[in-house]
Each structure stands twice: as structure tokens, then as C-alpha cells.
MDAnalysis code that builds the backbone (N, CA, C; Angstrom):
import MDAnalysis as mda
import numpy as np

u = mda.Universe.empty(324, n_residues=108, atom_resindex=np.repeat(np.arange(108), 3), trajectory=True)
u.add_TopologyAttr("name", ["N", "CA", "C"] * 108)
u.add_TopologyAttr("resid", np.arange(1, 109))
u.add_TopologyAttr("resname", ["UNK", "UNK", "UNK", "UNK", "UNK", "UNK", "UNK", "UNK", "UNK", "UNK", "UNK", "UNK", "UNK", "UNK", "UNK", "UNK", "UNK", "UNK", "UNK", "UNK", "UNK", "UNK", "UNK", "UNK", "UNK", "UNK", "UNK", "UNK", "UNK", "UNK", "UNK", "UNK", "UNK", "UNK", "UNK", "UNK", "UNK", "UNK", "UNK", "UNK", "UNK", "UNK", "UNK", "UNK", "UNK", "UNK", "UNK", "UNK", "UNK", "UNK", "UNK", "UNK", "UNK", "UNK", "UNK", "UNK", "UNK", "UNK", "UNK", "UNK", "UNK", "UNK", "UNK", "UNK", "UNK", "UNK", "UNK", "UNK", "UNK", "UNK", "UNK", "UNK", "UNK", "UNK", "UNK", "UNK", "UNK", "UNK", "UNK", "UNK", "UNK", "UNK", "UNK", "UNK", "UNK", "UNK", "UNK", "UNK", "UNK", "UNK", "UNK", "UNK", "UNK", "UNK", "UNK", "UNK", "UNK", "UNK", "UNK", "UNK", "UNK", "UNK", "UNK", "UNK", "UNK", "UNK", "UNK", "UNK"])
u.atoms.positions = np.array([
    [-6.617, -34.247, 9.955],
    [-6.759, -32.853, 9.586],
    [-7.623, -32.734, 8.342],
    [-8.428, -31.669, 8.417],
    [-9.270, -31.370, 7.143],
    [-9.221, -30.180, 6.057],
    [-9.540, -30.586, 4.991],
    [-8.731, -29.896, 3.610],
    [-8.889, -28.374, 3.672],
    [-9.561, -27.915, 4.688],
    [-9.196, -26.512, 4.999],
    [-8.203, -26.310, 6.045],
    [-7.569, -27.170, 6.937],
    [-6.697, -26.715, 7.952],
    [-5.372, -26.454, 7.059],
    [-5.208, -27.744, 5.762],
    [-3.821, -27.430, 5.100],
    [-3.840, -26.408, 4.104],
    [-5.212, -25.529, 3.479],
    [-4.608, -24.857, 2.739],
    [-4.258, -23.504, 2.915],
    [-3.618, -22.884, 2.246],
    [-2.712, -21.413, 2.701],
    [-3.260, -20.608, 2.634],
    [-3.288, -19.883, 3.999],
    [-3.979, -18.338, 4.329],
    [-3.480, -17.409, 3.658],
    [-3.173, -17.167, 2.673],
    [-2.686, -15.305, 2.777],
    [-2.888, -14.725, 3.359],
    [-1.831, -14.017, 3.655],
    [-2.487, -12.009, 4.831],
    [-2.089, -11.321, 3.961],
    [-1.728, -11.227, 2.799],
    [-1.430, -9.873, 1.793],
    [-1.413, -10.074, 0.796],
    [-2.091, -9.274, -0.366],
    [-1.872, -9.663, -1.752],
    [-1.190, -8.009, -2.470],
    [-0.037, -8.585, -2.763],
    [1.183, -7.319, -3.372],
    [0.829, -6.970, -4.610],
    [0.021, -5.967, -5.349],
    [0.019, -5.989, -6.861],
    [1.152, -5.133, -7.419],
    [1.843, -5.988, -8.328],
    [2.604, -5.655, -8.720],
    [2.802, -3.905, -9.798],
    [3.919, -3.148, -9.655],
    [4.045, -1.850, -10.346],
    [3.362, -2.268, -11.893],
    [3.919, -2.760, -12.873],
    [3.374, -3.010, -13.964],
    [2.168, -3.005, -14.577],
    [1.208, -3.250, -13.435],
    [-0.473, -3.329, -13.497],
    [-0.599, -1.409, -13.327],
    [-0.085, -0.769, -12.394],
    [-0.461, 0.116, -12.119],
    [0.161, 1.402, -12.647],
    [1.575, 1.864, -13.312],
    [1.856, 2.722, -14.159],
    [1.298, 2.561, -15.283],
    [0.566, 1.441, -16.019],
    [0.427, 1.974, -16.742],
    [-1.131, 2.039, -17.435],
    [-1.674, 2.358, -15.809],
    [-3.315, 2.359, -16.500],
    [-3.633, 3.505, -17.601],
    [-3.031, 4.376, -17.109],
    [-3.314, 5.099, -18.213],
    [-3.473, 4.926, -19.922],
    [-2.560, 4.129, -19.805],
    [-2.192, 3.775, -21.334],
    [-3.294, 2.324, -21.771],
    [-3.603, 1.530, -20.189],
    [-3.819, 0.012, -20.834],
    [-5.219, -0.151, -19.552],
    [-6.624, 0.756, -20.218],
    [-7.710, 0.840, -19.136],
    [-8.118, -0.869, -18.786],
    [-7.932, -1.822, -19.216],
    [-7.874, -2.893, -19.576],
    [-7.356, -3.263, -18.140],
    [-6.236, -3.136, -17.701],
    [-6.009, -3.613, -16.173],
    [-6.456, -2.801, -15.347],
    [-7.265, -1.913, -15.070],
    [-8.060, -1.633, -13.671],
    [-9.089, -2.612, -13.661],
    [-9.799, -3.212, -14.630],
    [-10.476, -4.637, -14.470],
    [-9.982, -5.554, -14.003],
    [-8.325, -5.648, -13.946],
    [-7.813, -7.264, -13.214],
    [-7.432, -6.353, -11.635],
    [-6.992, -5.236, -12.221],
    [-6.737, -4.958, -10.237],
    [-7.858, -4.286, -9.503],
    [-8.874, -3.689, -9.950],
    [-10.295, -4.062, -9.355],
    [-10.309, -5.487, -8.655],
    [-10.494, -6.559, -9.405],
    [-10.683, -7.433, -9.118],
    [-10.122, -8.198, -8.164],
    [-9.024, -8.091, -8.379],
    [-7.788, -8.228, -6.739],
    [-8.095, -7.820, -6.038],
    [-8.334, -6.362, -6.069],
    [-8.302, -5.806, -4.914],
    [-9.684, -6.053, -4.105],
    [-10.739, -6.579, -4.761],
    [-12.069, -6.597, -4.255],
    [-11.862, -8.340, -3.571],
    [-10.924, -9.268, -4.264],
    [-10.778, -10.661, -3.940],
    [-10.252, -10.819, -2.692],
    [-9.263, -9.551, -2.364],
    [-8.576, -9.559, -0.917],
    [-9.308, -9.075, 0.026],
    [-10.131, -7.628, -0.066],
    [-10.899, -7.259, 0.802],
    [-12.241, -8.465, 1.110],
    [-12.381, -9.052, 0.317],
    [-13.270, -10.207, 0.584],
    [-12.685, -11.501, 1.410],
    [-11.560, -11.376, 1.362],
    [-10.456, -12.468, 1.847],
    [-10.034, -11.755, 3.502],
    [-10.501, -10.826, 3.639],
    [-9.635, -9.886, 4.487],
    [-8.346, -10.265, 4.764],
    [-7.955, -9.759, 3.338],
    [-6.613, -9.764, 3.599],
    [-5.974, -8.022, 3.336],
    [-4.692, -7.713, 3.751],
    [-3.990, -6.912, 3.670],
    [-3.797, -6.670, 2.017],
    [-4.126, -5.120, 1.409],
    [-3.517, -4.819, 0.065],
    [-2.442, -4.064, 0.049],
    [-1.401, -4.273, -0.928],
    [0.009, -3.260, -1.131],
    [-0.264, -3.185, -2.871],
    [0.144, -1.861, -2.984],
    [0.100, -1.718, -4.550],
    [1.681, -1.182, -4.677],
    [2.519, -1.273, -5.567],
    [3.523, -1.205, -5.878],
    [3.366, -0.118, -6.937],
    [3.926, 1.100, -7.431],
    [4.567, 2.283, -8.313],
    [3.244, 2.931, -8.582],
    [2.955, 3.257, -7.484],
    [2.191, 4.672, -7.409],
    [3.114, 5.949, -7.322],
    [2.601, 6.303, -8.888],
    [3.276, 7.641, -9.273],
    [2.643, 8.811, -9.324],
    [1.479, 8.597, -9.109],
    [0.485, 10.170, -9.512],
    [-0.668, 10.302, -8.546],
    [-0.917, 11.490, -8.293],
    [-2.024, 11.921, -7.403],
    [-3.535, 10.963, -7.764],
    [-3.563, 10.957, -9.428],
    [-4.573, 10.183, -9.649],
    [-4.342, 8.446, -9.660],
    [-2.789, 8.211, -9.317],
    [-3.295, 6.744, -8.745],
    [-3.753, 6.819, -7.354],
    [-3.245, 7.355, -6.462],
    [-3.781, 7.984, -5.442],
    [-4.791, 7.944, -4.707],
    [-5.632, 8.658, -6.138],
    [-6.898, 8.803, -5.776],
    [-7.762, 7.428, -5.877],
    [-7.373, 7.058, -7.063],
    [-8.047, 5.729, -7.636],
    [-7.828, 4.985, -6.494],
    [-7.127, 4.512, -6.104],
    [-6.714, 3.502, -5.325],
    [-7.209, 3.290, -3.773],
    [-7.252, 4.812, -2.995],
    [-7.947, 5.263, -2.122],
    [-9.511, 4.624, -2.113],
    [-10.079, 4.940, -3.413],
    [-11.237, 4.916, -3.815],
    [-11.357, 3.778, -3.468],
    [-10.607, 2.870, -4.294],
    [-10.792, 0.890, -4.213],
    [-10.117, 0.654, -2.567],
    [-10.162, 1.566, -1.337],
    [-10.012, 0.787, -0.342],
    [-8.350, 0.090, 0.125],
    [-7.851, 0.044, -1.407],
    [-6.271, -0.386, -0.791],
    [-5.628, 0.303, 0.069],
    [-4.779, -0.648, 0.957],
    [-4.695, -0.879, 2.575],
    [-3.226, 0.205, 2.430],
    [-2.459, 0.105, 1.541],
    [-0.964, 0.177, 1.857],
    [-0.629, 0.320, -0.094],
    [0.120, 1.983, -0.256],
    [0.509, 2.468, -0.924],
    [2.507, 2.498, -1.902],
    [2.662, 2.283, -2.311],
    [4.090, 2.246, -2.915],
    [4.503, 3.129, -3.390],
    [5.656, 3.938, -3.870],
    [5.826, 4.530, -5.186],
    [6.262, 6.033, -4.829],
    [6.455, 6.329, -5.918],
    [6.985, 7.931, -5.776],
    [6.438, 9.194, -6.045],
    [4.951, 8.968, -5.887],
    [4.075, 9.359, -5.243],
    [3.762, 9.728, -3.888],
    [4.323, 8.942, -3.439],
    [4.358, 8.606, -1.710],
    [5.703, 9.438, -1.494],
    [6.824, 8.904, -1.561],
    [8.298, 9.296, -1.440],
    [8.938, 8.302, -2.570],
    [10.341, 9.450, -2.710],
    [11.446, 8.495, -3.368],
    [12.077, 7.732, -2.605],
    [12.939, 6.799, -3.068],
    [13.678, 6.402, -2.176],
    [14.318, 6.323, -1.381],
    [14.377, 6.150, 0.410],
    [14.801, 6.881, 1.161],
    [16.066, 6.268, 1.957],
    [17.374, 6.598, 1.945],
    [18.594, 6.309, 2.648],
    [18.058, 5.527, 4.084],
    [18.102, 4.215, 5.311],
    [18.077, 4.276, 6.450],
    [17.623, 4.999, 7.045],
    [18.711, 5.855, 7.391],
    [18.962, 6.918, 8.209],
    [17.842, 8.047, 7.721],
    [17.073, 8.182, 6.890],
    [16.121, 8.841, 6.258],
    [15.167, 8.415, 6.988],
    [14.503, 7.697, 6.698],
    [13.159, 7.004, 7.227],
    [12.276, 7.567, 8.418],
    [13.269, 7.887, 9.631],
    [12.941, 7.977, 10.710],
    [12.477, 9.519, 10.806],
    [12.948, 10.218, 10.217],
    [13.041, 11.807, 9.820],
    [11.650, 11.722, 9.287],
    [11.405, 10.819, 7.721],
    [10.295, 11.530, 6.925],
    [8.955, 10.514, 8.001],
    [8.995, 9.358, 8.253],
    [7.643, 9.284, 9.083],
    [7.248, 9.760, 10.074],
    [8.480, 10.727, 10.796],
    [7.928, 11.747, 11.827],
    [7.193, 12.865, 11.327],
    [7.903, 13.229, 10.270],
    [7.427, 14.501, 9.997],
    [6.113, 14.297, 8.648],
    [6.081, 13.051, 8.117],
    [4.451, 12.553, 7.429],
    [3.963, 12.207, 8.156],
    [3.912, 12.207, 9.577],
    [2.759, 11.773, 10.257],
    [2.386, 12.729, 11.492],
    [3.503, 13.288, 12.084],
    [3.104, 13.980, 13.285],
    [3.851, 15.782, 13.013],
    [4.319, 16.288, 11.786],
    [4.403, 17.331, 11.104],
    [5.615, 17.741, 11.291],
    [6.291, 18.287, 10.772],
    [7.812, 18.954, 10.874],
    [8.405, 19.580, 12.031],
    [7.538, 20.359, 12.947],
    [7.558, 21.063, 14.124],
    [8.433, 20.025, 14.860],
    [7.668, 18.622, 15.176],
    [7.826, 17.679, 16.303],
    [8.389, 16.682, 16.124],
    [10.325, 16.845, 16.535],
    [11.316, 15.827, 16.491],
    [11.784, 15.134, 17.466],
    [10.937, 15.435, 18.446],
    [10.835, 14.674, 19.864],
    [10.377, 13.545, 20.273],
    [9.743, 12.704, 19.288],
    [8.147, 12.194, 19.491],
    [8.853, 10.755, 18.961],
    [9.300, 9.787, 19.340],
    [10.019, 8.680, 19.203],
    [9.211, 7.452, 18.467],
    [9.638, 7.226, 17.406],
    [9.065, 6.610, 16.138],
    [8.092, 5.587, 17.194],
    [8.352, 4.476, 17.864],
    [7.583, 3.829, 18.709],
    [6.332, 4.281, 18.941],
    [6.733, 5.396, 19.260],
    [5.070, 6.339, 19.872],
    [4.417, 6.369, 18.949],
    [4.754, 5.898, 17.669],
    [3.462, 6.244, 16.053],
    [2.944, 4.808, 15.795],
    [3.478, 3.622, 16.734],
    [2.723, 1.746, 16.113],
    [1.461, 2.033, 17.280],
    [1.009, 1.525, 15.622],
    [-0.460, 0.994, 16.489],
    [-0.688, -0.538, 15.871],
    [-1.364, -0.840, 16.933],
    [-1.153, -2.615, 16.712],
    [-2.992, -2.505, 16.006],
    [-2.761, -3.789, 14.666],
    [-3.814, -3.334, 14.321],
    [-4.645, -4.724, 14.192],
])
């Protein structure tokens, strides 16, 4: 076997909440999570950002292409039995409680 078969693929790089509440305060890390985030899309790998709290991380983040959003921004924390309720109605609108969570995967 050759020294690329053993080393480890990632499929996702998670940036952690800490980098991202507090750009505001510390402009200093959108230079390291820029940089992540440009290292994974180059990697094609999957991005998750963790404690997105504001419309303008949001936006920022959108901007940089990240794959997959966190935070309470998005929603608070949601009970089980919650879940199934709010991705029907964030994705296919409040009207339509018919529409069986299954029917929303798309294989990607």
C-alpha cells in the first residue's frame, strides 16, 4: 500500500463556536476561518460552523460558501419531538403538514 492509501480523508471540517461569536470583537479570526473554510472547499470537503448568532454571521458565512450552519440564528434548541414540525415548516412552509419528512432527503 502507498502513503496516500493510509492517510485520512476527512469529509467535514466542524469550526468550532468560539472562532465565530466572537468576530466581532476579535477581526483577527475571520483570517483563520477564512482560511478553513477555503482549505475544505479545496479539500472538498463538507463545512459546519458552530454558534451562528446573527443575521450578519449569516451573511458572512453564506458569502464564504459554508456548507452547513449552527446556532441560534438558525433555531434554538429543539425538543425531539420538535424537529419534525420545524423542518417541515423551514422548508416546505407552515400550510403543509402532510408532506412526510422522507419526502425532503436528497441524496447528495
Amino acid at each position: 500500500m502507498g502513503d496516500e492509501e493510509n492517510r485520512p480523508h476527512p469529509h467535514e471540517i466542524k469550526i468550532d463556536q468560539g472562532f465565530i461569536r466572537e468576530l466581532p470583537n476579535r477581526p483577527q479570526d475571520l483570517v483563520f476561518v477564512e482560511s478553513l473554510v477555503n482549505l475544505g472547499l479545496g479539500m472538498d470537503v463538507i463545512i459546519a460552523v458552530e454558534g451562528v448568532e446573527s443575521e450578519a454571521h449569516i451573511a458572512l458565512l453564506r458569502e464564504m460558501d459554508v456548507h452547513y450552519l449552527q446556532g441560534y440564528a438558525i433555531a434554538k434548541p429543539l425538543e425531539a419531538e420538535e424537529v419534525a414540525d420545524f423542518v417541515r415548516t423551514l422548508v416546505l412552509g407552515s400550510e403543509d403538514t402532510d408532506t412526510p419528512l422522507l419526502a425532503l432527503y436528497r441524496h447528495q
